[in-house]
C-alpha positions as a Markdown table, in Angstrom:
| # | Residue | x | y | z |
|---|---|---|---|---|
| 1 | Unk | 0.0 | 0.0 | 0.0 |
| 2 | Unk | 1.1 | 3.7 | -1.0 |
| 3 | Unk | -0.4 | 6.6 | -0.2 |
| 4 | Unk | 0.9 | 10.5 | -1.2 |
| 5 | Unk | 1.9 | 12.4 | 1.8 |
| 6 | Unk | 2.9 | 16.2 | 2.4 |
| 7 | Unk | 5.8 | 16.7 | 4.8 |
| 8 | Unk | 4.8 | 19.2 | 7.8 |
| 9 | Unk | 7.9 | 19.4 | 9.8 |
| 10 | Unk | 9.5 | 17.9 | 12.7 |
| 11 | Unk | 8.9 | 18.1 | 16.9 |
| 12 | Unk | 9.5 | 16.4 | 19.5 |
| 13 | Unk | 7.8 | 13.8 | 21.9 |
| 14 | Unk | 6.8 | 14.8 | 25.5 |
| 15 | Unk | 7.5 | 11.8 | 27.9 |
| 16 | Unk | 10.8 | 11.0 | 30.0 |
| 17 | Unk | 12.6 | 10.0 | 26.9 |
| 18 | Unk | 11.9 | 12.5 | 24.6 |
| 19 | Unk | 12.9 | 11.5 | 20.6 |
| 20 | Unk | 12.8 | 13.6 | 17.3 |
| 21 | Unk | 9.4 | 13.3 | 14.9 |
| 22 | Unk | 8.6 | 13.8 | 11.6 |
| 23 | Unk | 5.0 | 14.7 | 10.8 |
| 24 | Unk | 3.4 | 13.9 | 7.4 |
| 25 | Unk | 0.0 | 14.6 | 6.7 |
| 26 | Unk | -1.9 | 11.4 | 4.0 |
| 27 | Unk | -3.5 | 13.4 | 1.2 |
| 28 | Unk | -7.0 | 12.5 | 1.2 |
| 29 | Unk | -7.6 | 10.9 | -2.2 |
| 30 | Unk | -10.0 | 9.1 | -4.7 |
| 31 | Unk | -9.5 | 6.2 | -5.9 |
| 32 | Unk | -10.5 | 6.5 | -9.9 |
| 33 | Unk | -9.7 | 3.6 | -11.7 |
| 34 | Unk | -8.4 | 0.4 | -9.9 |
| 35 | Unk | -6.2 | -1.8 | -12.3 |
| 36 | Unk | -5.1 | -6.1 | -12.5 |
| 37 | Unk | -1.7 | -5.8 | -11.0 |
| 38 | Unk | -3.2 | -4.4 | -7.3 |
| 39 | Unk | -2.8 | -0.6 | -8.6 |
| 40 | Unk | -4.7 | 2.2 | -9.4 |
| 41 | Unk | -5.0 | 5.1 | -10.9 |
| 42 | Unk | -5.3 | 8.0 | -7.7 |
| 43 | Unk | -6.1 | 11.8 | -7.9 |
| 44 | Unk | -5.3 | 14.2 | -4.7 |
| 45 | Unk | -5.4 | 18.0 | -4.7 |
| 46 | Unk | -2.1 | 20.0 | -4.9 |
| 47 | Unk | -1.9 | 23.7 | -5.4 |
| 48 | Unk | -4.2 | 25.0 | -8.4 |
| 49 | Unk | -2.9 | 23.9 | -11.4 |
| 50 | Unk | -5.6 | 23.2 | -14.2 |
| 51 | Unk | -5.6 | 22.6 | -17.8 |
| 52 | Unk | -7.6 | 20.8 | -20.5 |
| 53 | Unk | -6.1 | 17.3 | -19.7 |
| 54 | Unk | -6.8 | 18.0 | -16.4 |
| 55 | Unk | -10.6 | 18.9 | -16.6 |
| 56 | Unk | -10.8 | 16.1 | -19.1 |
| 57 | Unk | -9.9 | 13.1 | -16.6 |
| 58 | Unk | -11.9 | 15.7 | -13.5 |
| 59 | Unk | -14.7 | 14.9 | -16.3 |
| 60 | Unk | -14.0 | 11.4 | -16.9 |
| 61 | Unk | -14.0 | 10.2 | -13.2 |
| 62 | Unk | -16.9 | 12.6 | -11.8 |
| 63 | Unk | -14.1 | 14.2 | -9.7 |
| 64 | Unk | -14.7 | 17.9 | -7.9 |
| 65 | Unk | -12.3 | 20.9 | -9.2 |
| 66 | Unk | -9.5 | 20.3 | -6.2 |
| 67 | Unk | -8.6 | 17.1 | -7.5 |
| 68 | Unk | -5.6 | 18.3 | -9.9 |
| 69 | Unk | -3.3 | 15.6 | -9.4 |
| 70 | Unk | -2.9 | 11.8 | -10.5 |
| 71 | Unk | -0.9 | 9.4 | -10.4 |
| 72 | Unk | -0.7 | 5.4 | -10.0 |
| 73 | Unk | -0.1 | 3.4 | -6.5 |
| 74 | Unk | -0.6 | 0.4 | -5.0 |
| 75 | Unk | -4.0 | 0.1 | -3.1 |
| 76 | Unk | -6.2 | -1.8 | -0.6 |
| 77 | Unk | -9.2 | -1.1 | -2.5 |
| 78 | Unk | -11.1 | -3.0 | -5.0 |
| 79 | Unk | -13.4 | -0.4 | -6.6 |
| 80 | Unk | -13.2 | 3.3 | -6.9 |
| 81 | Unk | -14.0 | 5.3 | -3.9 |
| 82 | Unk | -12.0 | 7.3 | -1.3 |
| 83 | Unk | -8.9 | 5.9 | -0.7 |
| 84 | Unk | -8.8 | 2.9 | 2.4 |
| 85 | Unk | -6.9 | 4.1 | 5.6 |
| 86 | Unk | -8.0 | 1.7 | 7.9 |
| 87 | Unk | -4.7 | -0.2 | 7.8 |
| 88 | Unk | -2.3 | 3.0 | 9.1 |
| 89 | Unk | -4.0 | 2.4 | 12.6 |
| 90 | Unk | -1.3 | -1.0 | 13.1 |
| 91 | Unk | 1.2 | -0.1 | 10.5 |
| 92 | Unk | 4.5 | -0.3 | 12.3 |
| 93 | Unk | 7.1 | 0.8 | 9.3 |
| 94 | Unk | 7.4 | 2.9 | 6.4 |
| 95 | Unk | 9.3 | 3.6 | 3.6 |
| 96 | Unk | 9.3 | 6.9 | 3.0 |
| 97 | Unk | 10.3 | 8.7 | -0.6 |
| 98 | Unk | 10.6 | 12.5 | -1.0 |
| 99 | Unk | 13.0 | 14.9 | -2.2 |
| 100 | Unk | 15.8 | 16.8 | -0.9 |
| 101 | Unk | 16.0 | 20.3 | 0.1 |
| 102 | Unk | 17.7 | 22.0 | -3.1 |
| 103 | Unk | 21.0 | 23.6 | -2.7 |
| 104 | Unk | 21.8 | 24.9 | -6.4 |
| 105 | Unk | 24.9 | 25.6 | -7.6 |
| 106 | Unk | 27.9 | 24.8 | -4.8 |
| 107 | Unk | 31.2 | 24.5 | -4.7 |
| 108 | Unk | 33.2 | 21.3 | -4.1 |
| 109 | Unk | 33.7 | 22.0 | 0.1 |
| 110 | Unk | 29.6 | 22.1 | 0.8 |
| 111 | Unk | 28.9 | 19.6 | -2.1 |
| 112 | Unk | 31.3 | 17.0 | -1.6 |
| 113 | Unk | 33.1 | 17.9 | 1.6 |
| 114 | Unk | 36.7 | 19.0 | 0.5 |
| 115 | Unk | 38.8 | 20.2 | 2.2 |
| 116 | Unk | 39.6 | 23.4 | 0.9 |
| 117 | Unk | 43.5 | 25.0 | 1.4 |
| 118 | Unk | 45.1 | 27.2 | 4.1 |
| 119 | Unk | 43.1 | 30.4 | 4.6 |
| 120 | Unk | 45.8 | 33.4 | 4.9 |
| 121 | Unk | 48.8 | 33.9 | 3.8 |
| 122 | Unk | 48.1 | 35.0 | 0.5 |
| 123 | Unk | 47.8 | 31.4 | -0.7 |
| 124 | Unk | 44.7 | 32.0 | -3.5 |
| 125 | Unk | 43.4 | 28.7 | -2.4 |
| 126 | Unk | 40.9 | 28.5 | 0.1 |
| 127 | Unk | 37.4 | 26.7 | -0.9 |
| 128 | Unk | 38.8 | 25.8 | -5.0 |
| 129 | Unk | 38.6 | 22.4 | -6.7 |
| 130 | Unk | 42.4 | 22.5 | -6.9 |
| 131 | Unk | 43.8 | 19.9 | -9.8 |
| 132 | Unk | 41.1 | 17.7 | -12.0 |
| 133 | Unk | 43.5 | 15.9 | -14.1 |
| 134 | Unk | 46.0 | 13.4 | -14.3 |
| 135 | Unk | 49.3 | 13.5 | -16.8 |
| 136 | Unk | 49.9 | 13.0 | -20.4 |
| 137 | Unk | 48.0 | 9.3 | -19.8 |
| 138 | Unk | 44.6 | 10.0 | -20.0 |
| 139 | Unk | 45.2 | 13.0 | -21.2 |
| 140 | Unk | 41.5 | 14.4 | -19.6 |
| 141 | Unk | 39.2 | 14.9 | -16.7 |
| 142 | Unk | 37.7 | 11.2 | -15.7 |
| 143 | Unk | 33.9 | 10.7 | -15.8 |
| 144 | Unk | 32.2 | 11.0 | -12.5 |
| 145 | Unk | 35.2 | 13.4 | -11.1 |
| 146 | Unk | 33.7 | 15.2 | -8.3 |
| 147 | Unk | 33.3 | 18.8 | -9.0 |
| 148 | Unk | 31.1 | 22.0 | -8.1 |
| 149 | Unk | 27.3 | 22.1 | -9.5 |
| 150 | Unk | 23.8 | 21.6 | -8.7 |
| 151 | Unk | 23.4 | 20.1 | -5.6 |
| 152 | Unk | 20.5 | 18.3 | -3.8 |
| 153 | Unk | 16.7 | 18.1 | -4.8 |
| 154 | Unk | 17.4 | 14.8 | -5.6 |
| 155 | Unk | 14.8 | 11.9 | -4.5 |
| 156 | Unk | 15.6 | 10.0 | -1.0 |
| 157 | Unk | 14.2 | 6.7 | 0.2 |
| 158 | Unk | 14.0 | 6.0 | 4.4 |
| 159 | Unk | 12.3 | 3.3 | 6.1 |
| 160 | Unk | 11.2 | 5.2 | 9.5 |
| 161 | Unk | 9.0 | 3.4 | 12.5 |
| 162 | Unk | 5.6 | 5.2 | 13.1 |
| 163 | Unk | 4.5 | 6.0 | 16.7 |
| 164 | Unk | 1.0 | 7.1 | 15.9 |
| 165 | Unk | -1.6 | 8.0 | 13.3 |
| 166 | Unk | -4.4 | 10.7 | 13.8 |
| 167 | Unk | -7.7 | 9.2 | 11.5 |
| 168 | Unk | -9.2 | 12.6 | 12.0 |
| 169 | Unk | -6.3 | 14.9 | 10.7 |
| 170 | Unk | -4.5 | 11.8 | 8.9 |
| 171 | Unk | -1.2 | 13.2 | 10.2 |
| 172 | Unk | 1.3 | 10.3 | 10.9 |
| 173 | Unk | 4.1 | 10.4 | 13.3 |
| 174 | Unk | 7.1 | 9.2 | 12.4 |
| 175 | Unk | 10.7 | 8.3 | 14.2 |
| 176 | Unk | 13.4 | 10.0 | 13.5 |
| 177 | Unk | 13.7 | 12.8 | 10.4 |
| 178 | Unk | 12.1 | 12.5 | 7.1 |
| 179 | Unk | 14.6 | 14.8 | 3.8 |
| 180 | Unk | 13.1 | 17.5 | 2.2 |
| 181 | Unk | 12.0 | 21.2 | 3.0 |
| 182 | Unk | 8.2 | 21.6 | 4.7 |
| 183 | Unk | 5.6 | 21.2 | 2.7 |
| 184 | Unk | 7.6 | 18.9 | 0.3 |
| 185 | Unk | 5.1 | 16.1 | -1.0 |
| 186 | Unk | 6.5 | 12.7 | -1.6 |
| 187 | Unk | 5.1 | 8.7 | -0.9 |
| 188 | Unk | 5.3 | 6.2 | 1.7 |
| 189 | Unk | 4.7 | 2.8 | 1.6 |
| 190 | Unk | 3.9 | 0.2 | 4.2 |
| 191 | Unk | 6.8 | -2.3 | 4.9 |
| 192 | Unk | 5.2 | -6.1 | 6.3 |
């Protein structure tokens, strides 16, 4: 089972041993179109994009104007509908997918963790690359030589436990911390 989740931010737990949460909030979606292989077709509101395409499926599957969104998951249910989330009341792990927190353009120190050279003494290296190449043999920079570019907003995978679901607000708890910036969507899916 998958379900599209929207990352709210982290806290803490209140108790004698108090641990670092993530909270994620389930998207509340319809199910539109349920598939052979255990998957469907799923639409959930995000922001207020709309085109033609969009108004077309919204058409199609007798959906209201906030469901903007699709996209295919694995599902509980057998016919279309509101999505099933009876089953994160005794889920005890996730696997959690979102994105990184993008960084652009950095240089090789924040990106990759060099060290960088001595920072007086007029040595006009302090945070450069420093040499990329090797002699006359191979003649050229090597493929996959760590350099300065864009960095982060890359897609993450986790497997966190979960300490509680709320069925009222759908938020889930999760242990530990989750990448990506607040109000970064991404999936989770239960792990048996």
């Amino acid at each position: 089972m998958e379900f599209i989740v929207e990352k709210i931010g982290m806290s803490r737990t209140i108790g004698t041993k108090s641990e670092a949460v993530t909270l994620l909030r389930i998207l509340g979606m319809k199910v539109c179109e349920v598939y052979a292989n255990g998957k469907a077709l799923v639409a959930y509101p995000q922001g207020k994009t709309f085109n033609k395409a969009i108004a077309g499926q919204q058409k199609k599957y007798n959906l209201s104007k906030e469901f903007n969104r699709f996209a295919t998951l694995k599902v509980g249910n057998k016919e279309a509908g509101d999505i099933d989330m009876a089953i994160l009341n005794d889920v005890k792990r996730v696997q959690v997918r979102l994105k990184t927190k993008g960084r652009g353009f950095s240089g090789v120190m924040k990106r990759w963790n060099f060290q960088g050279g001595p920072a007086a003494h007029g040595s006009r290296f302090h945070r450069r690359v420093g040499s990329i190449g090797n002699r006359e043999w191979p003649g050229r920079v090597q493929p996959g030589k760590k350099m300065a570019g864009h960095y982060g907003h890359e897609m993450v995978s986790v497997k966190n436990d979960v300490l509680s679901f709320d069925k009222e607000s759908a938020i889930l708890v999760l242990k530990g911390s989750v990448a990506g910036h607040n109000g970064a969507f991404g999936r989770i899916q239960i792990i048996k």
